[in-house]
ZAFISE-561368 format. One record per residue (C-alpha): residue number from 1; y, x, z. Coordinates in Angstrom, 3 decimals. Layout:
% residues N
{NUM,{Y,X,Z}}
...
This chain:
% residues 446
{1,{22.185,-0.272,-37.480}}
{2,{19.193,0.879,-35.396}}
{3,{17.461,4.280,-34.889}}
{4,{14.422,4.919,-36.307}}
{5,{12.232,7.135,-34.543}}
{6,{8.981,8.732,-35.593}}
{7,{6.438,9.917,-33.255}}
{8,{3.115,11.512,-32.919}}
{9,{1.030,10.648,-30.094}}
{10,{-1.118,13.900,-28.947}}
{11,{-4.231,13.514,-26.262}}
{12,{-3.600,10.146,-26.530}}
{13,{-6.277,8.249,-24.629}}
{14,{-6.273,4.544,-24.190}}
{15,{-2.474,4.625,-25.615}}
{16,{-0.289,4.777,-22.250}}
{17,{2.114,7.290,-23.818}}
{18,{2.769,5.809,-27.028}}
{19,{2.799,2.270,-24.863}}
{20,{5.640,3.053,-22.580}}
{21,{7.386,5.106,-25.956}}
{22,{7.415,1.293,-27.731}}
{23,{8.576,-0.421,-24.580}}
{24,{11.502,1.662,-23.609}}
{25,{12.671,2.093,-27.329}}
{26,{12.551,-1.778,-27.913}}
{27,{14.792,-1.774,-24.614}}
{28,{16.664,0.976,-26.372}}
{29,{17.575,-0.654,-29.627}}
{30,{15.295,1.818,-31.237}}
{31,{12.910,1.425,-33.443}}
{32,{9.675,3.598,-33.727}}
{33,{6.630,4.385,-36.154}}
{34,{3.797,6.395,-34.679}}
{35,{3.094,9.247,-37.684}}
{36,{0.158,10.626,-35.950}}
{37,{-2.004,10.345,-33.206}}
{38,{-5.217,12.475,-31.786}}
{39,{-7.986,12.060,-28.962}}
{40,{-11.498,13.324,-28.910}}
{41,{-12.912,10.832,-26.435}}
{42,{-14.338,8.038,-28.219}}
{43,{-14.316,5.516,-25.756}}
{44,{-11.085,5.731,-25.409}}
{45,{-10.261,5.863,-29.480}}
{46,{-11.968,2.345,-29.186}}
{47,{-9.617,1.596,-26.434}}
{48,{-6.778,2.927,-28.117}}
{49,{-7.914,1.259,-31.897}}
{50,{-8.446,-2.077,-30.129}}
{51,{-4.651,-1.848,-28.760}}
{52,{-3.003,-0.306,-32.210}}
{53,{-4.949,-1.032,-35.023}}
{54,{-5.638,2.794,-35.740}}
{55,{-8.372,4.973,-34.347}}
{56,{-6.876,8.594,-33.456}}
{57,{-10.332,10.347,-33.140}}
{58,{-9.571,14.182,-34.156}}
{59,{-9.757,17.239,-32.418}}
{60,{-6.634,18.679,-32.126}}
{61,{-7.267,22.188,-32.707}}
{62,{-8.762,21.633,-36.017}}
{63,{-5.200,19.730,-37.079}}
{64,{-2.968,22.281,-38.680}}
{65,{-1.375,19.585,-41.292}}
{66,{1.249,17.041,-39.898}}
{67,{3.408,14.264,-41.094}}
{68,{7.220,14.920,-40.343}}
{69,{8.280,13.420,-37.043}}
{70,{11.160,13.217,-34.253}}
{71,{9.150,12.781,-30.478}}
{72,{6.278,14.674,-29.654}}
{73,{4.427,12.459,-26.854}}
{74,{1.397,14.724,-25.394}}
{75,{0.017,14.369,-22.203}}
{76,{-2.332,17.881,-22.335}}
{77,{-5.553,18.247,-20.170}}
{78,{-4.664,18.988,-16.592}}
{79,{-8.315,20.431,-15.213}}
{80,{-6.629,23.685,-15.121}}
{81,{-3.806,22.798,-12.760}}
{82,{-5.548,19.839,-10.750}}
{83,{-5.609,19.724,-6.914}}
{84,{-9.163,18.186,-7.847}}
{85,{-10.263,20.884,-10.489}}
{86,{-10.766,24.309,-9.794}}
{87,{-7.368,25.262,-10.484}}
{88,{-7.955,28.350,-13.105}}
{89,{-4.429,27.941,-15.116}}
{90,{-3.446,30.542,-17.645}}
{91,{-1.553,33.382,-17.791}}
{92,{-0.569,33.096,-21.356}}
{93,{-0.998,29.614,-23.210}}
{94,{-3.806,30.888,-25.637}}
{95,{-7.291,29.393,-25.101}}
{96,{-5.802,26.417,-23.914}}
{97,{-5.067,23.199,-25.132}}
{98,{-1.344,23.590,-24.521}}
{99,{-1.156,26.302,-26.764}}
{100,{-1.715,23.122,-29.533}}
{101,{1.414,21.388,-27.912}}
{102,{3.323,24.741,-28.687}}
{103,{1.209,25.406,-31.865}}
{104,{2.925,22.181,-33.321}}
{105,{6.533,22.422,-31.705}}
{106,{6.875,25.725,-33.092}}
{107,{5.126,24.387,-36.627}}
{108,{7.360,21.222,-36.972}}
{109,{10.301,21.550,-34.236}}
{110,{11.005,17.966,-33.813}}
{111,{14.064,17.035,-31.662}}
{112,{11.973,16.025,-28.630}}
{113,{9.218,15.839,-26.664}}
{114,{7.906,14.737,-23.239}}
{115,{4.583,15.910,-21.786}}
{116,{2.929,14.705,-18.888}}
{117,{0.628,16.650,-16.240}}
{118,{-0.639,17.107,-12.933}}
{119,{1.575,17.920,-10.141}}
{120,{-0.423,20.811,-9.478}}
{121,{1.317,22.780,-12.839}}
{122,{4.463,23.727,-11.052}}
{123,{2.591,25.586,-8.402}}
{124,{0.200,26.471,-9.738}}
{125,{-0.412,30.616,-9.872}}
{126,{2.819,30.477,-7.744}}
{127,{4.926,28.871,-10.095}}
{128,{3.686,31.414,-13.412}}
{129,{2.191,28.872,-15.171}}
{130,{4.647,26.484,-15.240}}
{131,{7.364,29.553,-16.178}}
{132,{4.723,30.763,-18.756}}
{133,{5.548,27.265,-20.526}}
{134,{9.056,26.970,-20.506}}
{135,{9.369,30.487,-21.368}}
{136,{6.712,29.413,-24.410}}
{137,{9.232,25.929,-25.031}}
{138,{12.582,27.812,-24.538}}
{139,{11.794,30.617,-26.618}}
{140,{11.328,28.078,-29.969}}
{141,{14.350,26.690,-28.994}}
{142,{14.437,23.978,-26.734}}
{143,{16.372,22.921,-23.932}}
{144,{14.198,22.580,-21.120}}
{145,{13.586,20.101,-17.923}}
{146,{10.951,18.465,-15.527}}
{147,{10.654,15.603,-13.104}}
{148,{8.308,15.043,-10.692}}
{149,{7.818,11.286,-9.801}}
{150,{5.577,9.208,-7.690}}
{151,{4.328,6.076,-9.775}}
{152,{4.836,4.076,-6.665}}
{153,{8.774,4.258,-6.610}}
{154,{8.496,2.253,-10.396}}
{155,{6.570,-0.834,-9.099}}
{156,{3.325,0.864,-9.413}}
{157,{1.232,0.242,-6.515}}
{158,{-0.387,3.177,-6.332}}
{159,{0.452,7.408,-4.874}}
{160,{0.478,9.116,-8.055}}
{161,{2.729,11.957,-8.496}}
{162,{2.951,13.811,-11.910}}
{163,{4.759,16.195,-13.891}}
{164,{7.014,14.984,-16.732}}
{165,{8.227,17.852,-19.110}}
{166,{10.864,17.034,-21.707}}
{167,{13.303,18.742,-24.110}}
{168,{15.701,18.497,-26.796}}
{169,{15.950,21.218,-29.762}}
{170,{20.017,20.386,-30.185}}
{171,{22.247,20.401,-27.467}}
{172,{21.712,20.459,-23.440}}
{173,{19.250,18.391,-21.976}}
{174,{20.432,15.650,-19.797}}
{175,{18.884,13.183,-17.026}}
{176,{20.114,11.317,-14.583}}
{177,{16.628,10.423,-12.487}}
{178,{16.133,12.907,-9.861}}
{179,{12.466,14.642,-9.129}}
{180,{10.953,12.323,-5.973}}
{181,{7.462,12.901,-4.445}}
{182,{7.732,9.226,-2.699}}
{183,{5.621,8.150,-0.013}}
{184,{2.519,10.454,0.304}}
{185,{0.222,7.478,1.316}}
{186,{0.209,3.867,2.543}}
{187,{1.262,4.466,6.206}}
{188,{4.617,6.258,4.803}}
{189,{4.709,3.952,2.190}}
{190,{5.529,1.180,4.972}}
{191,{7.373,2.867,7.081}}
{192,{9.800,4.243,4.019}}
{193,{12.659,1.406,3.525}}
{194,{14.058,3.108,1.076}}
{195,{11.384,2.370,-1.155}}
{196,{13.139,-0.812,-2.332}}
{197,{14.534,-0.966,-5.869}}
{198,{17.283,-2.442,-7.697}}
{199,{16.007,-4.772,-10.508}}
{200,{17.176,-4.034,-13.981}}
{201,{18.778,-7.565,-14.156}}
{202,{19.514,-8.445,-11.215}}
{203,{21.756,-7.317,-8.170}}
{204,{19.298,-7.438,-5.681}}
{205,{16.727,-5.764,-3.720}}
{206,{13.294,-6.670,-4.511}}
{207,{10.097,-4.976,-2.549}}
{208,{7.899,-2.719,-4.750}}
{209,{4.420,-3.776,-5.744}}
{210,{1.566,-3.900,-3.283}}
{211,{-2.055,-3.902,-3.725}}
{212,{-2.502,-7.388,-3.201}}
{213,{-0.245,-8.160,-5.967}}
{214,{-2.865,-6.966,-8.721}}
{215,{-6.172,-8.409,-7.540}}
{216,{-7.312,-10.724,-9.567}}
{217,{-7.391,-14.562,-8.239}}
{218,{-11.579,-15.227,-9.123}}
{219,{-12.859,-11.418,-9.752}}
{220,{-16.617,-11.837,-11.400}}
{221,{-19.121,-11.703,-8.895}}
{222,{-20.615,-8.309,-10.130}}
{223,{-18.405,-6.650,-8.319}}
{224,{-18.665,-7.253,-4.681}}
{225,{-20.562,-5.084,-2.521}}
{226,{-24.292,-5.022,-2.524}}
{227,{-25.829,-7.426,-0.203}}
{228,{-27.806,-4.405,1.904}}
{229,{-24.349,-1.980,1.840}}
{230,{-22.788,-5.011,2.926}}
{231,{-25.235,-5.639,5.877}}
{232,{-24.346,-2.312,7.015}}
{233,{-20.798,-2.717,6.880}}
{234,{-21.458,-6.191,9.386}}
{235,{-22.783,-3.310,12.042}}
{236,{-19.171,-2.053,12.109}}
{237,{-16.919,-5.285,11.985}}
{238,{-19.622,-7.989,12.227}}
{239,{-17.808,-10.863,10.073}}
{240,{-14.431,-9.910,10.266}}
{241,{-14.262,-7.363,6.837}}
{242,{-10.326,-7.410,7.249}}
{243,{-10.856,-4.286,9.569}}
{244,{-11.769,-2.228,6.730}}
{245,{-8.496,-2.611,5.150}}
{246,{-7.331,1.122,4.433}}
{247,{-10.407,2.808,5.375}}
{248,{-11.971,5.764,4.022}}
{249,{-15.576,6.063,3.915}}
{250,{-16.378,9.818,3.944}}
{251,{-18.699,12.091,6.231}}
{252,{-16.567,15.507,6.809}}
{253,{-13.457,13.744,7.975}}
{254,{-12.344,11.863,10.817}}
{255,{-9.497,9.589,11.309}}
{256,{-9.555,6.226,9.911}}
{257,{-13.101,6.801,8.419}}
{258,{-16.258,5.101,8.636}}
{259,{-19.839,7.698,8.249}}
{260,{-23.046,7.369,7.326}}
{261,{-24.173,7.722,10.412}}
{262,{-21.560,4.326,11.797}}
{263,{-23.482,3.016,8.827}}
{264,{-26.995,3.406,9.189}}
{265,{-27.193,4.722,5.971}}
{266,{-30.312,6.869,6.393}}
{267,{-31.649,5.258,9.642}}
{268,{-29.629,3.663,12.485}}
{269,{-28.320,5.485,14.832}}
{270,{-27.528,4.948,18.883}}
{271,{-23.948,4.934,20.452}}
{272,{-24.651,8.554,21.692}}
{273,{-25.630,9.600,18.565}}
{274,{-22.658,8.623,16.889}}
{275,{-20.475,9.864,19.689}}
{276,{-22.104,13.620,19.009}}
{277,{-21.687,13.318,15.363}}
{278,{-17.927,11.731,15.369}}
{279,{-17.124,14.789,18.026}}
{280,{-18.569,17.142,16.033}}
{281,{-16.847,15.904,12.791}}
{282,{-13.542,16.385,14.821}}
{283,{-14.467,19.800,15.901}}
{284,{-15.637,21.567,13.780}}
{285,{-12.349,22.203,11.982}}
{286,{-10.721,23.941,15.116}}
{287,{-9.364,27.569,14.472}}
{288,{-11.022,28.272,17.645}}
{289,{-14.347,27.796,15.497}}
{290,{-13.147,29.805,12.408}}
{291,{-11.067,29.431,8.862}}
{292,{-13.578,27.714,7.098}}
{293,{-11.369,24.922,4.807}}
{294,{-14.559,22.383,5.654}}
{295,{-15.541,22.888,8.715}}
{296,{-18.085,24.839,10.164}}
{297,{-22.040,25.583,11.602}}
{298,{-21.799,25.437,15.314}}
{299,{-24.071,26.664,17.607}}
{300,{-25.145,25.064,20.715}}
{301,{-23.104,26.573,23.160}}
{302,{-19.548,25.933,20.890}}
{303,{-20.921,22.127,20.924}}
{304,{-20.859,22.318,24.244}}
{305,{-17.347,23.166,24.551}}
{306,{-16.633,19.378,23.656}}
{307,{-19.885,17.273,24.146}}
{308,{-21.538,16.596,27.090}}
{309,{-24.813,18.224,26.557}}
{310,{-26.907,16.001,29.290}}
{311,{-29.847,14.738,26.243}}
{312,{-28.679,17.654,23.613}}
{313,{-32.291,18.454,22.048}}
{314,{-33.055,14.527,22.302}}
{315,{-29.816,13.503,20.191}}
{316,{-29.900,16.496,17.716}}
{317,{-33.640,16.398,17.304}}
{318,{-33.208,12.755,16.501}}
{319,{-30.445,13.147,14.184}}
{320,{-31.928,15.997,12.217}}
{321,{-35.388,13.843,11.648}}
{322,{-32.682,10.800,10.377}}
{323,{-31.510,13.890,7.840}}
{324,{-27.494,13.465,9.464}}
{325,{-27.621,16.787,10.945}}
{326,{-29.290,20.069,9.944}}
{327,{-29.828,23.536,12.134}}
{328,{-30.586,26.609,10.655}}
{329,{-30.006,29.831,12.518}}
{330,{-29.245,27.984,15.900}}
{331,{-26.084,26.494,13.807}}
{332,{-25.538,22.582,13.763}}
{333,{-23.937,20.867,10.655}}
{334,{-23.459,17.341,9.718}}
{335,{-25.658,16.640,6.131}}
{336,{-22.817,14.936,4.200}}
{337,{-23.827,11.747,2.378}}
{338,{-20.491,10.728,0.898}}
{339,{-21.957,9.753,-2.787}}
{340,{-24.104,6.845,-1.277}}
{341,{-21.433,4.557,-0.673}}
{342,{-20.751,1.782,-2.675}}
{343,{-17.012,2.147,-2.053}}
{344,{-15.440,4.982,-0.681}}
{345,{-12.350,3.737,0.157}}
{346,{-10.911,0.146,1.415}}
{347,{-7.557,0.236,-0.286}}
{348,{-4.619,-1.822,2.052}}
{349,{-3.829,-5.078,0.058}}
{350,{-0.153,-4.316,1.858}}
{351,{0.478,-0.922,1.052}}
{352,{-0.690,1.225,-2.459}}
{353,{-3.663,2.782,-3.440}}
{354,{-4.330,6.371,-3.454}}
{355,{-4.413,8.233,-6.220}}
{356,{-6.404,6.596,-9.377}}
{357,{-9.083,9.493,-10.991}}
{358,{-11.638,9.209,-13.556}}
{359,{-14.881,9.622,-11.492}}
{360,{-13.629,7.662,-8.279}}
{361,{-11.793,4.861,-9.793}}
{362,{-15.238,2.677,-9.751}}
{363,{-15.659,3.103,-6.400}}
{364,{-12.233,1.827,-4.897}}
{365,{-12.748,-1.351,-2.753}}
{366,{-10.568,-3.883,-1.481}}
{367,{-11.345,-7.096,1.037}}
{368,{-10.581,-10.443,-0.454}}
{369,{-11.728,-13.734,0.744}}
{370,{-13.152,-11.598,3.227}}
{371,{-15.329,-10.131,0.953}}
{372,{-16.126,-6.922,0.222}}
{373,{-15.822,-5.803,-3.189}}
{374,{-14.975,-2.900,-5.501}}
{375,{-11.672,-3.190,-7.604}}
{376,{-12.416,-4.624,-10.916}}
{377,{-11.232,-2.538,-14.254}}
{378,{-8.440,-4.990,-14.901}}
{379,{-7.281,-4.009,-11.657}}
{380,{-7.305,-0.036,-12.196}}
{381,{-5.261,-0.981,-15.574}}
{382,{-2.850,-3.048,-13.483}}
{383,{-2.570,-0.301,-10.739}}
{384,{-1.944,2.061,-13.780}}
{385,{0.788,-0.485,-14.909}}
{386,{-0.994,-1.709,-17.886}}
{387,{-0.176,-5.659,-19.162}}
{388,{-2.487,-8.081,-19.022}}
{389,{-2.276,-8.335,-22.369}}
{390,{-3.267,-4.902,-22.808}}
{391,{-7.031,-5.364,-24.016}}
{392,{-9.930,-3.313,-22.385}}
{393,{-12.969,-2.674,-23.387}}
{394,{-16.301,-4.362,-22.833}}
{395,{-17.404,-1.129,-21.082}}
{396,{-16.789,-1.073,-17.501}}
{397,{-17.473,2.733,-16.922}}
{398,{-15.539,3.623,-19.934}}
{399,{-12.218,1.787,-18.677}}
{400,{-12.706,3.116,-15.174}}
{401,{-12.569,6.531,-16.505}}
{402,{-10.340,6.033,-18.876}}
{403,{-7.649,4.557,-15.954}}
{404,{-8.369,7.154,-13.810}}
{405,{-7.719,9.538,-17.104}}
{406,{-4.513,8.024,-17.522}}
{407,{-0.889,7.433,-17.669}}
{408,{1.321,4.989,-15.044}}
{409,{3.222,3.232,-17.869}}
{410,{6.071,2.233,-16.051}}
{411,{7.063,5.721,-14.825}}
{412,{6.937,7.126,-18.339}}
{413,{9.025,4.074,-19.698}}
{414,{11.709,4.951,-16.935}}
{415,{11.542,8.804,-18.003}}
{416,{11.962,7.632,-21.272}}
{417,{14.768,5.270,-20.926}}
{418,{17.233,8.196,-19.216}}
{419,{15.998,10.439,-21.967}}
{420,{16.857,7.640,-24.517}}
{421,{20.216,7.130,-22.852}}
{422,{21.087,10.350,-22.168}}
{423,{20.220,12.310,-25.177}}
{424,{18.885,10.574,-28.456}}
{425,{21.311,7.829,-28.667}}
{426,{24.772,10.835,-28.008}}
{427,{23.127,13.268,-30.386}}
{428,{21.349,11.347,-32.916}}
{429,{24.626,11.005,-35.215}}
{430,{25.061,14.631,-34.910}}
{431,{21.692,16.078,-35.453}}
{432,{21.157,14.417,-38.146}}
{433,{17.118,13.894,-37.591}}
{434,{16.954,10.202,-36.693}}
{435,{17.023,7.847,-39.758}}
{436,{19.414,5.239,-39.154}}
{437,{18.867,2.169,-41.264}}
{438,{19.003,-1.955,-41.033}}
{439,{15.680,-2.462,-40.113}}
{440,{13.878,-5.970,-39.521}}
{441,{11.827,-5.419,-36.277}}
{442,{8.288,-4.775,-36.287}}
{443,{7.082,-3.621,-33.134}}
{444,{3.663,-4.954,-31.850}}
{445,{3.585,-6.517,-28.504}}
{446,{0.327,-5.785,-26.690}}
């Protein structure tokens, strides 16, 4: 006798959800039928039609009819709640798109659901917003839970934390993973031994996916690094690109970073120049200076406080005519050029990449060969957990977005798994909602 399942598939994207739903019911001894499923981004309906034979294009808040189902999968738009967005939230759940999710529950109560989100939800408008929803999820009757877990604790080599929402409408809800915010970047990553799981099937420790371990052997030749951007990146290591291995290329920060002004980007610059804009980059930030979050206009004489100020109108007048440095007022300030890198960040082939997004995720880079390149789609679906034989579209852009848009598979498998073990198979007998029946299987393997 197995399970049956139905499930609808809400916001779906390129299918991540409803992905890691088939994978960790098949493990289950469950089998599923996707009733319904809804996204308003085409490219990623292709995506998702290309995967599952079904093209889920709708908007949502038009849908007010439904097919019967069990699991509601729904992994609602997180601009509101982003560290990256402007963070605006709700106070109450109308006017947003999660008001659907609880337009639905409270329409069709199915026994479950699991919604996914940024990690920014739960503190967001000190905690209201996420209290606003599971006041909103507890008051049409379900029991209510969330985990917070970093992708790169399930073999997912990149830091990606999310929020992962779930509840049952009969009995308690019951999990045995614990919330874990894992290694904030690649530096703790290494240091961390305890990120070192136990395989499913074996007794043994194995060591978590790196970076290196998704790059593909013979990446196409379209994606390494401009032959001029590539010159300029010579000036810093000459031949030896390895050095750039976990390096950030950004103007208003210091640290392991690499400027415009390293660069030559808008003109090359001398030593002293670049020693009066890295000290100035480093500055600038001090409270002594001002609360500012990014930094602030000095004037001369607070420059002086940390630069030697022997050639001062020499190296600023020079800098400002090179367009690295602007003065109005008497105030100094570094002109930021971050957008007119190629790559904007060297990811560590030994450690995990940061944090995948849908506008950046083109411009991740990684040496190979000694060659500087950026990271090729197949390897933003790989970082995201996909299987190869998970088929992307012939539309570079549109994957890189649509990665960067998405789910880490193999987090919400695990999520699902304890949620499987822990609550459909001890209730389903009771409840009553899940169909059992002797059923021939017929899931699709992508």
């Amino acid at each position: 006798m197995k399970h049956l399942i139905k499930f609808i598939d809400l916001f779906a994207g390129t299918g991540g959800m409803r992905l890691a739903m088939e994978q960790a019911c098949l493990e289950s001894g469950i089998e599923t039928e996707c009733v319904f499923s809804s996204e308003i981004d085409k490219n990623a309906c292709l995506s998702y039609e290309l995967n599952f034979g079904e093209n889920p294009y709708s908007d949502i808040r038009k849908i007010h009819e439904f097919p019967d189902f069990d699991f509601l999968l729904a992994g609602f738009p997180c601009q509101s709640f982003s560290y990256a967005g402007k963070r605006k939230g709700f106070g109450d759940t109308r006017g947003t798109l999660f008001f659907d999710v609880e337009r639905i529950l409270n329409q069709k109560k199915p026994a479950y659901f699991l919604l996914e989100n940024v990690r920014g939800l739960i503190t967001h408008d000190k905690g209201r917003t996420y209290q606003t929803i599971k006041e909103k999820l507890e008051k049409i009757g379900y029991s209510v839970d969330y985990l917070l877990l970093n992708s790169s604790n399930y073999d997912v080599p990149q830091n990606r934390v999310r929020i992962y929402i779930l509840g049952v409408m009969y009995g308690t809800l019951k999990l045995t993973l614990n919330s874990d915010l894992g290694a904030a970047d690649t530096h703790k990553f290494k240091l961390n031994t305890e990120n070192f799981q136990t395989s499913l099937f074996e007794e043994e420790k194995i060591k978590p996916k790196v970076v290196k371990d998704i790059l593909e052997k013979n990446p196409d030749s379209k994606y390494t690094c401009s032959p001029d951007f590539t010159d300029k990146l010579k000036r810093i290591v000459d031949y030896d690109f390895a050095q750039l291995d976990g390096y950030r290329l950004i103007d208003y920060r210091g640290g392991k970073s690499l400027h415009s002004w390293e660069l030559g980007v808008k003109g090359i610059c001398t030593q002293n120049e670049i020693e009066f804009m890295n000290l100035l980059i480093s500055n600038r930030r001090k409270k002594v200076f001002g609360t500012h979050q990014d930094g602030k206009s000095l004037t001369r004489e607070q420059i002086e406080t940390f630069y030697d100020a022997k050639n001062f109108n020499e190296i600023t007048s020079s800098l400002i005519k090179k367009g690295y440095l602007s003065c109005y007022d008497g105030k100094y300030n570094p002109v930021c050029g971050n957008m007119s890198f190629e790559v904007f960040k060297f990811l560590d082939p030994e450690g995990i990449s940061i944090t995948l997004t849908a506008s950046d995720s083109n411009r991740l880079g990684v040496i190979q060969n000694n060659i500087a390149r950026r990271i090729t789609p197949r390897e933003c679906a790989r970082i995201q957990g996909y299987p190869d034989n998970y088929k992307l579209l012939d539309n570079d852009n549109a994957v890189y977005k649509q990665m960067g848009n998405g789910v880490s598979v193999p987090v919400v498998k695990a999520v699902l798994l304890d949620f499987m073990t822990q609550n459909v198979k001890k209730i389903a007998n009771k409840s009553g909602l899940l169909k059992a029946a002797l059923l021939v299987p017929s899931y699709t393997t992508l």
